[in-house]
C-alpha positions as CSV (number, residue, x, y, z in Angstrom):
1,X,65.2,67.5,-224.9
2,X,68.0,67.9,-222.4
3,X,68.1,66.1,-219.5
4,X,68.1,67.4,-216.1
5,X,71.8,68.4,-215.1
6,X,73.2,68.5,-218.1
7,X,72.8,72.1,-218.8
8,X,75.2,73.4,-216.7
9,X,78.4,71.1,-216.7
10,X,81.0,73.0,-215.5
11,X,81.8,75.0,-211.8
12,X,80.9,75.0,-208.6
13,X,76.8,74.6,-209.2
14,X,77.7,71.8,-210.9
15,X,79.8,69.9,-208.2
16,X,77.2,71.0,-205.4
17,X,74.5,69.1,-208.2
18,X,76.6,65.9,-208.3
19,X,77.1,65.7,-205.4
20,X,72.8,66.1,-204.5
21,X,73.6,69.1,-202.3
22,X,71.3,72.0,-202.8
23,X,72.4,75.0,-205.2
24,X,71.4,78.6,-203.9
25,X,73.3,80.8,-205.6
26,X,71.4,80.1,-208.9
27,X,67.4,78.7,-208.8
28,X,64.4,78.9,-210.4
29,X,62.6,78.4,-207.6
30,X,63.5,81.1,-205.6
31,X,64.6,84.1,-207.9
32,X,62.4,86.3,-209.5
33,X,63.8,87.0,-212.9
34,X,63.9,89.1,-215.4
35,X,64.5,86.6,-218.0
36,X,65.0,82.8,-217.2
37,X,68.3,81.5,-216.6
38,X,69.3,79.2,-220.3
39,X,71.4,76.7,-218.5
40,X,68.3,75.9,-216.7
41,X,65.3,76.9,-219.0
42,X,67.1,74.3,-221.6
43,X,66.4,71.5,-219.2
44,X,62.6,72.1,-218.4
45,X,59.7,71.2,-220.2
46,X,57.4,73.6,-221.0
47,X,53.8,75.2,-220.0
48,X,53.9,72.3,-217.2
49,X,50.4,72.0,-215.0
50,X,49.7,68.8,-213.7
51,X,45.9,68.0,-212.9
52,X,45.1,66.9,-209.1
53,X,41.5,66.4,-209.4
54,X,40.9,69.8,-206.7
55,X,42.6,71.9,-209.5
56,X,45.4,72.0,-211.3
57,X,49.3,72.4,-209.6
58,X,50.8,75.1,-212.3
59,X,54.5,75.7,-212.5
60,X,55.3,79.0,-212.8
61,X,59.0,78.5,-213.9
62,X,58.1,76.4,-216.8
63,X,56.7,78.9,-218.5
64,X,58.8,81.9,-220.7
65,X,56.6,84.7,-220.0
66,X,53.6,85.9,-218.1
67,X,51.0,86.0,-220.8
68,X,51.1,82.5,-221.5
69,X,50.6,82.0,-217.1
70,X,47.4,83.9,-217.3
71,X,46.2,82.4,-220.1
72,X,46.3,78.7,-218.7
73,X,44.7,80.1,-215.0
74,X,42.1,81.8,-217.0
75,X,41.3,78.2,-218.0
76,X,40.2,77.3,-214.1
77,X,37.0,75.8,-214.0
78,X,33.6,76.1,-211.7
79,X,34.3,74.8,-208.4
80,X,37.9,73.9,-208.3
81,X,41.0,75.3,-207.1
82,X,44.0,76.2,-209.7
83,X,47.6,76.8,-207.4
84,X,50.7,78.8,-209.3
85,X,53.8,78.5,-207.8
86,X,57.2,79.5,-208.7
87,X,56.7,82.7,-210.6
88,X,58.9,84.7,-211.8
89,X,57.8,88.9,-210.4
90,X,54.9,87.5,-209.1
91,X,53.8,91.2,-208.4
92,X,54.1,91.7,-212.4
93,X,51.9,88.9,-213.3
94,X,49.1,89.9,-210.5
95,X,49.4,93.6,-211.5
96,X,48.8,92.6,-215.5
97,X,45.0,91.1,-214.3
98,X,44.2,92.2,-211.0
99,X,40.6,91.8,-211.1
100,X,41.4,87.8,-212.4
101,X,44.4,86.9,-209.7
102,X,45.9,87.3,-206.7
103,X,49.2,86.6,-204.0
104,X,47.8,83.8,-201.9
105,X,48.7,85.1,-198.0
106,X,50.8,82.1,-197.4
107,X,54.0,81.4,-196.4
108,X,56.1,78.6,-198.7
109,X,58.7,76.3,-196.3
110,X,61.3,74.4,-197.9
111,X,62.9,71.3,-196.0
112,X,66.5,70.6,-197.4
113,X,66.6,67.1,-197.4
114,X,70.3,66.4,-197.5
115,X,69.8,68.1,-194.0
116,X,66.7,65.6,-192.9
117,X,67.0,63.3,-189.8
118,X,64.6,60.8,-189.4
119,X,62.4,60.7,-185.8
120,X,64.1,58.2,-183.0
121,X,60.9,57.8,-181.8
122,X,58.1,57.0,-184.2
123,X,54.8,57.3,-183.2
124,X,53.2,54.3,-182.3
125,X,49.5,52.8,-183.2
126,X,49.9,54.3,-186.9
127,X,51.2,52.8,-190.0
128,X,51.9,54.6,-193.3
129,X,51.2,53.6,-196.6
130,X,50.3,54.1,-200.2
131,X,47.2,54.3,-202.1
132,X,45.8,50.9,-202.8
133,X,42.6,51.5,-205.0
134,X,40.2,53.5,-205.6
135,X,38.0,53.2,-202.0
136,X,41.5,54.7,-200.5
137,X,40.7,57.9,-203.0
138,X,37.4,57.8,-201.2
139,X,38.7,57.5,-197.6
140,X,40.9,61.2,-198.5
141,X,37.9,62.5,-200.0
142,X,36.5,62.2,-196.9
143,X,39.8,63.8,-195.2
144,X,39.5,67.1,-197.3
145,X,35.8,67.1,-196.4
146,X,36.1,67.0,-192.6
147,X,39.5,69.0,-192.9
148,X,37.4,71.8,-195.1
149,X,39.5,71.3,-198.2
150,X,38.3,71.3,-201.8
151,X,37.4,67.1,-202.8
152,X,38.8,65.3,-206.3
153,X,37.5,62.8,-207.8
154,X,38.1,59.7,-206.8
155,X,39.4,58.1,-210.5
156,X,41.6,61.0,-210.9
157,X,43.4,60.5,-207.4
158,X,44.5,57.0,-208.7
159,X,45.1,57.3,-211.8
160,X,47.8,60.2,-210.4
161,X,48.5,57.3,-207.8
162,X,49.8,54.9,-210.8
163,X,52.7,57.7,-212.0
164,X,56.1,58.8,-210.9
165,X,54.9,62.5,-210.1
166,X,52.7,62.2,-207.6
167,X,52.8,60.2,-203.9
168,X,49.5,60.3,-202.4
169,X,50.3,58.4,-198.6
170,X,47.8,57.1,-195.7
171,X,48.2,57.1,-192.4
172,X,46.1,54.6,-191.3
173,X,45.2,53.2,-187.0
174,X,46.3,50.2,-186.0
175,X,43.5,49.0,-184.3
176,X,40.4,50.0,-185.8
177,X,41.9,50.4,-189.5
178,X,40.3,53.7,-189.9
179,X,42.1,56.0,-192.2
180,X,43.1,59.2,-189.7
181,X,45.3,61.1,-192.2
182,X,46.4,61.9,-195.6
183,X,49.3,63.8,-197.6
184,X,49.9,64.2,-201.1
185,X,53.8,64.5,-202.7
186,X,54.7,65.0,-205.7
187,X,57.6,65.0,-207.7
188,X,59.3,68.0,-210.2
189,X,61.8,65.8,-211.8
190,X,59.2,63.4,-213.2
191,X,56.8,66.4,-213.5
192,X,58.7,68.8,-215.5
193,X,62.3,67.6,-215.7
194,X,63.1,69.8,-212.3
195,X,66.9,70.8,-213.5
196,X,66.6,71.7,-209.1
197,X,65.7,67.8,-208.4
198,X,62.8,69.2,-206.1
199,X,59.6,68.0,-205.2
200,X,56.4,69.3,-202.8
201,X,53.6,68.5,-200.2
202,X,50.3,69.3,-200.7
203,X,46.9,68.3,-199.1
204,X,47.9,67.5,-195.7
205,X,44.8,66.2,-194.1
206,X,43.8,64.6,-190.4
207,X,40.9,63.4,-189.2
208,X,40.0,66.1,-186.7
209,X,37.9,63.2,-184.6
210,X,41.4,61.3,-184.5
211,X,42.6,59.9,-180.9
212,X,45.9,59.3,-182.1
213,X,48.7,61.8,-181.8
214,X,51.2,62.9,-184.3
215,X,49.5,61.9,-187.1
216,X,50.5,64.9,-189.1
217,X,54.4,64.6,-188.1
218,X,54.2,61.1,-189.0
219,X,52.7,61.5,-192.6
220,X,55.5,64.3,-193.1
221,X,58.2,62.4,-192.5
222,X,57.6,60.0,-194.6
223,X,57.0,61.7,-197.5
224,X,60.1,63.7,-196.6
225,X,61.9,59.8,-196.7
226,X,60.8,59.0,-199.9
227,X,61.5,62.3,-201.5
228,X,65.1,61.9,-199.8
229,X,65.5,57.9,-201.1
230,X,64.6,59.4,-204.8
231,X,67.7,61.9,-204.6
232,X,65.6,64.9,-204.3
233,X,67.1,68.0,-203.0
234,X,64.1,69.7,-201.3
235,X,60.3,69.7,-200.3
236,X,58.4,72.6,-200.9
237,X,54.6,73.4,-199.1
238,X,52.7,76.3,-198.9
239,X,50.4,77.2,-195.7
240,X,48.6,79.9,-195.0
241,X,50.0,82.5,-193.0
242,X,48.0,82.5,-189.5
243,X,47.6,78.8,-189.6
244,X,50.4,79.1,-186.1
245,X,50.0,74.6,-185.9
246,X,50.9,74.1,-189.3
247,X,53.6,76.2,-189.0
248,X,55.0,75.0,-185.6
249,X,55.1,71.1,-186.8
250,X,57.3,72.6,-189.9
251,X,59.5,74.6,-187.8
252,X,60.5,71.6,-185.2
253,X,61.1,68.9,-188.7
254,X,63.4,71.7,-190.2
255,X,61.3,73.6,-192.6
256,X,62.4,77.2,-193.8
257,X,60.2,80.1,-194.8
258,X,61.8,80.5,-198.8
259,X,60.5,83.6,-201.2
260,X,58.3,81.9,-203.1
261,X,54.9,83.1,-203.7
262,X,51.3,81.5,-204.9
263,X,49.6,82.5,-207.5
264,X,45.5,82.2,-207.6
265,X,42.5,83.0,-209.8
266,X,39.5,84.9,-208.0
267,X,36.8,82.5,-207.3
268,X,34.4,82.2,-204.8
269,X,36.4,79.1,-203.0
270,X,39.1,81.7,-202.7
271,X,36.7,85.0,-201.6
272,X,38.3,85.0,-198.5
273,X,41.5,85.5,-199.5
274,X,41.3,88.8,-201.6
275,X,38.1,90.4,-200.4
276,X,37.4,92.4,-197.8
277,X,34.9,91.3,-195.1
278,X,31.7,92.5,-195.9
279,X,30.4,95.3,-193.0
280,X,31.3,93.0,-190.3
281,X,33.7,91.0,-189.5
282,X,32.5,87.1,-189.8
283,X,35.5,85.9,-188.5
284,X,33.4,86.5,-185.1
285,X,31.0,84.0,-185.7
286,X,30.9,80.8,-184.4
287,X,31.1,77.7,-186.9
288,X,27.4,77.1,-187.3
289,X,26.6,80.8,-188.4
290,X,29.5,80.6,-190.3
291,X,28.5,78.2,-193.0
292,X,25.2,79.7,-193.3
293,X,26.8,83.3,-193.5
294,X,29.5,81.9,-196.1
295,X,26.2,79.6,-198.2
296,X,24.3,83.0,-198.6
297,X,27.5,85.3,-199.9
298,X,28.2,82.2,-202.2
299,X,25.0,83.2,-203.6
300,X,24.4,86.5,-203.8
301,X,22.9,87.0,-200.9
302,X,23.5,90.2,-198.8
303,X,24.9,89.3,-194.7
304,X,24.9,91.7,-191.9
305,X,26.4,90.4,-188.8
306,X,23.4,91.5,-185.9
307,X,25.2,90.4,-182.9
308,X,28.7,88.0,-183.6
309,X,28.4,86.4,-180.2
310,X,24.9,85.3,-180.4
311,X,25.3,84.2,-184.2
312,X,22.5,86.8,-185.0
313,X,22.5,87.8,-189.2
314,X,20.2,89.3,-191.2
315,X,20.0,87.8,-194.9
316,X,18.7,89.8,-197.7
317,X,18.0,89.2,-200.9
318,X,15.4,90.6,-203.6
319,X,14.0,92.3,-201.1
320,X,13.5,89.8,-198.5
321,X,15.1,90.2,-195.2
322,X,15.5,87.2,-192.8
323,X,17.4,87.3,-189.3
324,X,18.7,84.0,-188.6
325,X,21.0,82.3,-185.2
326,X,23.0,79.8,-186.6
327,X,20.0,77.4,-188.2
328,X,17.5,79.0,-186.0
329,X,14.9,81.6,-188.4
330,X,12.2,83.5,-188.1
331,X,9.7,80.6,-189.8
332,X,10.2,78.7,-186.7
333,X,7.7,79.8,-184.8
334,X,7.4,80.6,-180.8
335,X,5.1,77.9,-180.1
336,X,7.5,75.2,-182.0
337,X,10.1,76.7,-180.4
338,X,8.6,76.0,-177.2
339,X,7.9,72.4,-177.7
340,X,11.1,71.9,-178.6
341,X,12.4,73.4,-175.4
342,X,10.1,71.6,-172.5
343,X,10.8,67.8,-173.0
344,X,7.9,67.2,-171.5
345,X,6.1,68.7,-174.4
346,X,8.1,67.3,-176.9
347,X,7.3,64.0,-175.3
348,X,3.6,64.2,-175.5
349,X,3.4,65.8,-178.9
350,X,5.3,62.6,-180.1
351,X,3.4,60.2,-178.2
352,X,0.2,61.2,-179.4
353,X,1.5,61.1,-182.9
354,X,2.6,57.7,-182.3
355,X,5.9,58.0,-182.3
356,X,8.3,55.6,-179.9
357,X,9.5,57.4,-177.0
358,X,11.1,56.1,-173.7
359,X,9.7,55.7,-171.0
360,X,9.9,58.4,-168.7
361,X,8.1,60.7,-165.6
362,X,7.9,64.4,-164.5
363,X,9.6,64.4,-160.8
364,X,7.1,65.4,-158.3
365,X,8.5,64.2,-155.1
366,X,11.7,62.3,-154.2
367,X,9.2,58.8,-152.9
368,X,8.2,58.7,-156.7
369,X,11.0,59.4,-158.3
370,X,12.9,56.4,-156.3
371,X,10.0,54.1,-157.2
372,X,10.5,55.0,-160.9
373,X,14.6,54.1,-160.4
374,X,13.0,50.4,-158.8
375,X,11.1,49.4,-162.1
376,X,13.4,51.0,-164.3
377,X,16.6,49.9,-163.1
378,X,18.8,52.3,-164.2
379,X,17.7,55.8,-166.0
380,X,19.0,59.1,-167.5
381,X,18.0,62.2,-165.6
382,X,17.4,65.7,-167.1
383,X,16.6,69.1,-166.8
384,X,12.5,69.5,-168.3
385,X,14.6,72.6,-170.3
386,X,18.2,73.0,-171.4
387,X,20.0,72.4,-174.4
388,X,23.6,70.9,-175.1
389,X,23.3,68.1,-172.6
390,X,23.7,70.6,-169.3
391,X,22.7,68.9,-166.2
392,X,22.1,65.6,-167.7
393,X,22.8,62.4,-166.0
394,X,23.2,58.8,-167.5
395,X,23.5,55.5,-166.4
396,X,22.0,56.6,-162.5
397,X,21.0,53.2,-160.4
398,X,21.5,54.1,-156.8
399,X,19.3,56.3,-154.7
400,X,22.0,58.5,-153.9
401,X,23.4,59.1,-157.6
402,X,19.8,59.9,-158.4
403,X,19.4,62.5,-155.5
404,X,22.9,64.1,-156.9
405,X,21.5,63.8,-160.7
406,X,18.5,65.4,-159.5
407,X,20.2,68.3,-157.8
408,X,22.3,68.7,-160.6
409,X,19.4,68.8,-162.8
410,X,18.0,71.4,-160.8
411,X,20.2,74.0,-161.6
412,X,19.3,74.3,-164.5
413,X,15.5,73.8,-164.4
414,X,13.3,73.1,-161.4
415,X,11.6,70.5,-163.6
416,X,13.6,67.5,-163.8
417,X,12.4,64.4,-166.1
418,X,13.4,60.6,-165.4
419,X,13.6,58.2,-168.6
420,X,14.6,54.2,-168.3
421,X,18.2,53.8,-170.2
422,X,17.7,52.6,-173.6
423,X,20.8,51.0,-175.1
424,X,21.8,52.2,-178.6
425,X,23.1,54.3,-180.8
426,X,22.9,58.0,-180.5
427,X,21.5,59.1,-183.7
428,X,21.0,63.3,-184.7
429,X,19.0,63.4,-187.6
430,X,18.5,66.8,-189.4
431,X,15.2,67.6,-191.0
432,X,14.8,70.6,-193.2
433,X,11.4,71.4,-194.7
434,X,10.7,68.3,-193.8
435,X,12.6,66.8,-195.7
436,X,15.6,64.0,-194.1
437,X,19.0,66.4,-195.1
438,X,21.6,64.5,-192.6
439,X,22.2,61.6,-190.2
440,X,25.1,60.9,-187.8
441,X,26.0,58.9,-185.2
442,X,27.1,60.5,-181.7
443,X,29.6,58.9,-180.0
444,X,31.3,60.3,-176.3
445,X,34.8,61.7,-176.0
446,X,37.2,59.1,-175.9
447,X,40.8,58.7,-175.0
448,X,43.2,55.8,-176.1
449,X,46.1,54.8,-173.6
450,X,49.8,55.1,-174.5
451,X,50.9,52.8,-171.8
452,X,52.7,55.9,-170.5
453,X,49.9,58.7,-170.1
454,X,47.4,59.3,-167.0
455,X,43.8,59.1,-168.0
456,X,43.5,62.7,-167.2
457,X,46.7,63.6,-169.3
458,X,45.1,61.6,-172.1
459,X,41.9,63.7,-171.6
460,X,43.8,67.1,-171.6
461,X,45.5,66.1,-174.9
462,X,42.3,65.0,-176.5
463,X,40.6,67.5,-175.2
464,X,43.3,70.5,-177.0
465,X,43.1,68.3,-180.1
466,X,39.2,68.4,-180.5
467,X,39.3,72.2,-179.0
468,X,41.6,72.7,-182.5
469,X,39.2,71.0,-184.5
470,X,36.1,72.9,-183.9
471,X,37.4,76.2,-183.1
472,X,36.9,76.0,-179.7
473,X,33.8,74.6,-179.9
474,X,33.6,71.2,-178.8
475,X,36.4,70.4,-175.2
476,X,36.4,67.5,-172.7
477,X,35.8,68.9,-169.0
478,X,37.6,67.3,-165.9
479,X,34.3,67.5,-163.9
480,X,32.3,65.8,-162.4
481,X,30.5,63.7,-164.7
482,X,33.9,63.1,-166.0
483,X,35.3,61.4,-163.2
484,X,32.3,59.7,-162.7
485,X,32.4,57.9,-166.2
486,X,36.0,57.4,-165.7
487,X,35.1,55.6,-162.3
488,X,32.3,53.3,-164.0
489,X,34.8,52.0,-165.9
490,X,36.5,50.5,-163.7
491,X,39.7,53.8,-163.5
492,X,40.9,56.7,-161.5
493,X,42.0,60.0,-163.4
494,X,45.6,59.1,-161.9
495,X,45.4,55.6,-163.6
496,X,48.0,54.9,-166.6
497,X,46.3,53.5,-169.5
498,X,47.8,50.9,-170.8
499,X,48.7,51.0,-175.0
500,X,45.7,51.1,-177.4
501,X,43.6,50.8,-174.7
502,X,40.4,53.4,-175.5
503,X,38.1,54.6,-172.9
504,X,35.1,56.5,-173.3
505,X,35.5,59.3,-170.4
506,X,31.8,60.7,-170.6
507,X,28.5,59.2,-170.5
508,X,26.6,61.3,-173.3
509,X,28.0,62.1,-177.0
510,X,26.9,66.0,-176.6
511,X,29.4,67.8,-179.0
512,X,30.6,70.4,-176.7
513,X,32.2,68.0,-174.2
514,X,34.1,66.2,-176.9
515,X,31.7,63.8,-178.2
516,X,32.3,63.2,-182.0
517,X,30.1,62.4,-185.4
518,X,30.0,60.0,-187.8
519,X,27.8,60.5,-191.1
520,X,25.7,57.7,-191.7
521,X,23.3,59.6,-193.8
522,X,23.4,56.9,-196.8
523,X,22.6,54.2,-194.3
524,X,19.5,55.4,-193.2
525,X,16.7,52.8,-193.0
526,X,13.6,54.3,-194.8
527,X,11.6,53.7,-191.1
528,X,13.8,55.7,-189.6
529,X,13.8,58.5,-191.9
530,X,10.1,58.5,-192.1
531,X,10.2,58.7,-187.9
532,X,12.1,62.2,-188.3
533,X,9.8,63.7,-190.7
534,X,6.4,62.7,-189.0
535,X,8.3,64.4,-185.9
536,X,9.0,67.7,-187.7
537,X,5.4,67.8,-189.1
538,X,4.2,67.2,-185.5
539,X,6.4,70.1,-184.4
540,X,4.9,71.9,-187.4
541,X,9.0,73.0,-187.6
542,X,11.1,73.9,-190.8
543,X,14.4,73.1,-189.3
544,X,14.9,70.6,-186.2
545,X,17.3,68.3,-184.8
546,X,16.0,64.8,-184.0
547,X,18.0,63.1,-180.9
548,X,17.6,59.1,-181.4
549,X,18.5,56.0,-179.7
550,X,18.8,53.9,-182.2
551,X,20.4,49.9,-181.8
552,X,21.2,49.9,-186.0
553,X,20.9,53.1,-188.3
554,X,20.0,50.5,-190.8
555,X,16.8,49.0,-189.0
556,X,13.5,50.5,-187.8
557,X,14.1,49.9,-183.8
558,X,13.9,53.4,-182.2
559,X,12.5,55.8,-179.4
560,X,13.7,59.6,-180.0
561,X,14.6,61.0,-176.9
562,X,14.8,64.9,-178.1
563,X,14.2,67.3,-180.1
564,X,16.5,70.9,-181.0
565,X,15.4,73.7,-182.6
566,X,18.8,75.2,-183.4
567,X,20.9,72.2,-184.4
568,X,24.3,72.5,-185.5
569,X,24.7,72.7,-189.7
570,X,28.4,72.7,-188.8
571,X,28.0,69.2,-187.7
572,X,26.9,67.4,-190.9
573,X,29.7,67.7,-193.3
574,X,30.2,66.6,-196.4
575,X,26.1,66.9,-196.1
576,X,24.8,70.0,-197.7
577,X,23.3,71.5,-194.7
578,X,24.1,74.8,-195.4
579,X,22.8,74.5,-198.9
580,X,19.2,73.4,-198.1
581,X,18.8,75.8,-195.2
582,X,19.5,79.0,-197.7
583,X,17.3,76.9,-200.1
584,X,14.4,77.2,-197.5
585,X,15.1,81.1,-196.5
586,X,15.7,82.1,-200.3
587,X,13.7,79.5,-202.8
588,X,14.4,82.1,-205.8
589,X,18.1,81.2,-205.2
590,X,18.2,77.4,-205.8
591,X,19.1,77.6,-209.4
592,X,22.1,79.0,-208.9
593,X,25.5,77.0,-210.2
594,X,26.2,74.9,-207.3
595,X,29.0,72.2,-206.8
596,X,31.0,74.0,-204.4
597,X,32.6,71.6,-201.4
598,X,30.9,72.2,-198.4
599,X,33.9,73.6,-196.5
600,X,35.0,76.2,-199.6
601,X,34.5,79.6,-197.9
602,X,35.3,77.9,-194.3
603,X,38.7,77.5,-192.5
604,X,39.9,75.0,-195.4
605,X,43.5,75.1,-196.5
606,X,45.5,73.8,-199.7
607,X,47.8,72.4,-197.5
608,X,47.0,71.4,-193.5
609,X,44.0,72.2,-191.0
């Protein structure tokens, strides 16, 4: 075989390829051709796909016609997700199958690395490395997972790890040596013998719970610098076309929109892509109807949006109709429904069941309420009713925080219920059917100093970041109850935190002021789990949110605190939430193929979310 460059010896493409400068007068890469150019076809290998555990990457230019290109994506199996790039008349090929493939809708940006400057300012609290073993293939598993991407298995990711083609980087925090990021390179030369010396990005992952800024510049760059120190010409990435932040970090580190196009099979993991949205338009829908909208088309199963805002659907199937809100059904009753909304209920209908709860009183007058803050010490005060932690009050030890708790409390129910402060872990555990389906840890917003950034500057930016994340759902609020955990602390909103410093700037882990989760599902101790189900038999409730203070998911100390009737499916990932929910609704549909990645038909890229 030829060796790359030694096809075309002679004129000014030649020179430009001595001399590592890009050629664009002549490419495979970004020409659609009729026929392939010889001085370059000679140099390729042939047919070239290279496996990446998700899918397969296939290169459209290494193959001599389009017949042979349909042929290997027709080979895509169950669950996974092929990628063509680099076809010649990529309309030609589609329009040969075009109830088998599609054009992706995404834009392809090419950096010219001769023309790459490295950042005078690195960020800081963030180191970059390789892949190490096989529990780093793990760690960006659970990157596409949270990010909503399609996982690999974890041998195949290092086994790629040990060749020349591919580059699979970490970006990994300083201080807590959590893995917060991931990007995947990989190389054409050692891939197909690129006569173009180019080489791409895919996979571009970070933790959406990260603190840390410019975690996704960082990981860029370096692949850019090793691409550059090998003598390649160009990176290459594909990103979907409305995806504005992927797009906007490319721009500002000198990507360029190039005409190259992505090729794809029809698949369910792709359904969003090339179908039409069925009657309404779920794009309306909030994250946690969503995934049970996206889990019921997966299967078969017939969605009609009721009311977008509300996350109201009917299901149908087999003639069986079902209106859910978000994980919320018609088989939960009104009267579980009820006990799940009055605490006070929920309270008594655990303690008679023998369950551990804390301590706690109904207010009835200001003199009692006081005496309860004596013997207690310090307490959490709520609202009797509510739901995604409004009015509640933690950590209250002075008569006049508890008269401002209370009043807060108020507004939002005239019942307000006092409970002693139990240290510990907040713990959701989901039960479905009665059955344990998820567990995570809870943990409040939390901010991490730069040594140059006020607290509440620290708070905005951590607030956009989680905002991005969730889709709006989950943002920190400069209120109150903000300033007030700030102040416990020991810090003023005007205070510069010093570097690596983290603060937690809220006193409860609700999701929807920027707490986070943590899956701890695995680590479950069996007394625990066994709590949660005796609590949703006592409920007599198919779906339910258990709220638990916990001091070790892995021992049987606990008191559970609360109880949710709607909890959030969206929360649970890489649990299959969804999954067991439609199982519940639709039985008949459980023996369907399954082995989809929980975040297929969500807002998952290839490339960066």
């Amino acid at each position: 075989m030829t060796r790359p460059g030694r096809g075309d010896r002679t004129g000014r493409g030649a020179a430009r390829r001595r001399a590592g400068r890009p050629v664009h007068d002549d490419a495979l890469s970004t020409r659609s051709w009729t026929d392939r150019p010889a001085h370059l076809a000679a140099d390729l290998r042939e047919n070239v796909s290279v496996e990446c555990g998700w899918g397969r990457l296939i290169f459209g230019q290494t193959f001599p016609d389009h017949t042979q290109i349909t042929e290997v994506i027709r080979e895509e199996e169950a669950g996974r997700r092929d990628i063509c790039m680099y076809v010649r008349d990529p309309h030609v090929l589609v329009a040969r199958a075009p109830q088998e493939l599609f054009i992706d809708p995404s834009h392809t940006f090419r950096l010219w690395l001769h023309r790459y400057r490295a950042s005078p300012k690195p960020p800081r609290g963030v180191v970059v490395r390789e892949m190490r073993d096989e529990a780093d293939a793990e760690a960006i598993n659970r990157l596409y997972t949270a990010a909503g991407m399609v996982t690999a298995p974890a041998e195949v990711l290092w086994r790629n790890q040990r060749t020349k083609t591919f580059i699979y980087l970490i970006a990994e925090d300083v201080d807590s040596g959590d893995t917060v990021g991931t990007v995947t390179g990989v190389d054409h030369r050692h891939a197909f013998d690129d006569p173009e010396q180019g080489s791409s990005l895919w996979c571009l992952a970070v933790d959406p719970q990260a603190t840390r800024p410019g975690v996704g510049e960082v990981l860029v760059r370096t692949l850019a610098e090793r691409f550059k120190a090998r003598g390649r010409a160009y990176l290459d990435l594909s990103v979907v076309h409305d995806n504005e932040p992927a797009i906007g970090l490319y721009e500002k580190l000198g990507f360029v929109r190039v005409p190259v196009f992505v090729i794809k099979r029809k698949n369910p993991i792709n359904e969003r892509f090339f179908s039409a949205v069925p009657d309404d338009d779920l794009e309306a829908l909030n994250p946690y109807a969503r995934i049970v909208a996206d889990e019921a088309l997966r299967r078969g199963i017939s969605v009609r949006v009721v009311d977008a805002e509300g996350g109201f659907l009917e299901l149908a199937h087999g003639g069986r109709s079902i209106i859910t809100r978000e994980s919320l059904s018609e088989l939960t009753t009104a009267v579980a429904m009820s006990m799940c909304d009055d605490k006070r209920v929920t309270r008594r209908v655990f303690e008679r069941e023998g369950l551990r709860v804390p301590r706690g009183i109904t207010v009835t007058d200001a003199e009692g309420a006081r005496a309860f803050l004596d013997e207690a010490g310090e307490v959490v005060v709520k609202p009797a009713r509510g739901e995604q932690g409004r009015g509640i009050t933690v950590g209250v030890t002075t008569p006049d925080e508890l008269e401002e708790a209370m009043s807060l409390a108020e507004r939002f129910c005239p019942e307000v219920l006092l409970e002693e402060v139990v240290e510990g872990e907040d713990l959701r555990v989901l039960v479905i059917d009665h059955e344990v389906v998820a567990a995570a840890v809870r943990r409040p917003a939390r901010v991490r100093g730069t040594g140059r950034h006020t607290v509440e500057e620290l708070i905005e930016s951590q607030s956009r970041r989680r905002a991005a994340a969730t889709d709006g759902e989950s943002s920190i609020p400069v209120d109150d109850l903000t300033v007030a955990a700030v102040r416990g602390k020991g810090f003023e909103l005007d205070d510069v935190l010093d570097e690596g410093v983290e603060l937690d700037v809220r006193r409860t882990a609700n999701l929807h002021t920027g707490g986070t989760i943590h899956d701890v599902t695995d680590d479950l101790s069996p007394t625990l789990a066994e709590a949660a189900r005796r609590a949703s038999q006592a409920l007599d409730i198919p779906v339910v949110g258990l709220d638990l203070l916990v001091p070790d998911v892995t021992g049987d100390d606990y008191v559970i605190i609360e109880a949710n009737e709607r909890p959030g499916l969206a929360n649970h990932e890489p649990q299959p939430t969804a999954a067991r929910f439609v199982d519940l609704l639709f039985p008949g549909t459980r023996a369907l193929p399954r082995g989809w990645d929980p975040g297929q038909t969500g807002r998952g890229e290839d490339h960066l979310v």
